[in-house]
N, C-alpha and C positions, 0 to 999 in steps of 0.2 A: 069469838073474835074479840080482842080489848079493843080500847080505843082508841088504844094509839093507829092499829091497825086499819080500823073501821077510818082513819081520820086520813089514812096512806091512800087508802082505795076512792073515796070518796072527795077528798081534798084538791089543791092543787098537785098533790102526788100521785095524781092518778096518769095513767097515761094521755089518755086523750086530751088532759090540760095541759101536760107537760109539753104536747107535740104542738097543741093551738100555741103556747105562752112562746115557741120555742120561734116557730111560722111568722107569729105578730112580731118579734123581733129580728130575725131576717127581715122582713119587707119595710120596716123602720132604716136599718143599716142601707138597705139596696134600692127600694124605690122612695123613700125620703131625700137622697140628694142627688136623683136621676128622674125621673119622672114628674115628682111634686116641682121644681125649679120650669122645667119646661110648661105644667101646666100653668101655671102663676104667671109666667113672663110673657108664653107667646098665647095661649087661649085665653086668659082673663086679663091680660095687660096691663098686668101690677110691673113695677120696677124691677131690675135685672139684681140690683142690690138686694132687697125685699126677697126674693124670689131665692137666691144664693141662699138669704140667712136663714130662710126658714127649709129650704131644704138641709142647709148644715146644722141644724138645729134639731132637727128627726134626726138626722143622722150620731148626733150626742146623746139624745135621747134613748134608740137605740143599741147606741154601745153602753150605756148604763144600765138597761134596762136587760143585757144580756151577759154583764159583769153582774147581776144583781141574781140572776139563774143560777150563772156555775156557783154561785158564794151560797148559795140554797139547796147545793148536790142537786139541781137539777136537772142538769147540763156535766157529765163528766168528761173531764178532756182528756 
């Protein structure tokens, strides 16, 4: 096996990283500006504004974070 090979299977190229990196940004996208807002505003009783930006702010995070995949062929569409 070279090591470009050894570095597919082992790397972030492997499957099982590929589906975790793939999972963590899904729930960046989905529960970043749905869940994270409602917990901040009405369980911890931070500010409605606060609570917004930082769920729309995973929510950025995550769509970078999953333009940064497919630009790594990690993600084919």
């Amino acid at each position: 096996m070279s090591k470009n090979e050894n570095l597919k299977v082992t790397g972030i190229y492997s499957k099982f990283w590929r589906i975790t990196l793939v999972i963590v940004s899904m729930l960046l996208i989905f529960v970043g500006p749905t869940y994270v807002p409602y917990v901040l505003a009405d369980l911890l009783k931070r500010g409605y504004f606060t609570s917004m930006g930082v769920g729309f702010g995973l929510f950025i995070i995550g769509l970078g974070f999953m333009l940064f995949l497919i630009k790594k062929k990690l993600i084919t569409v």
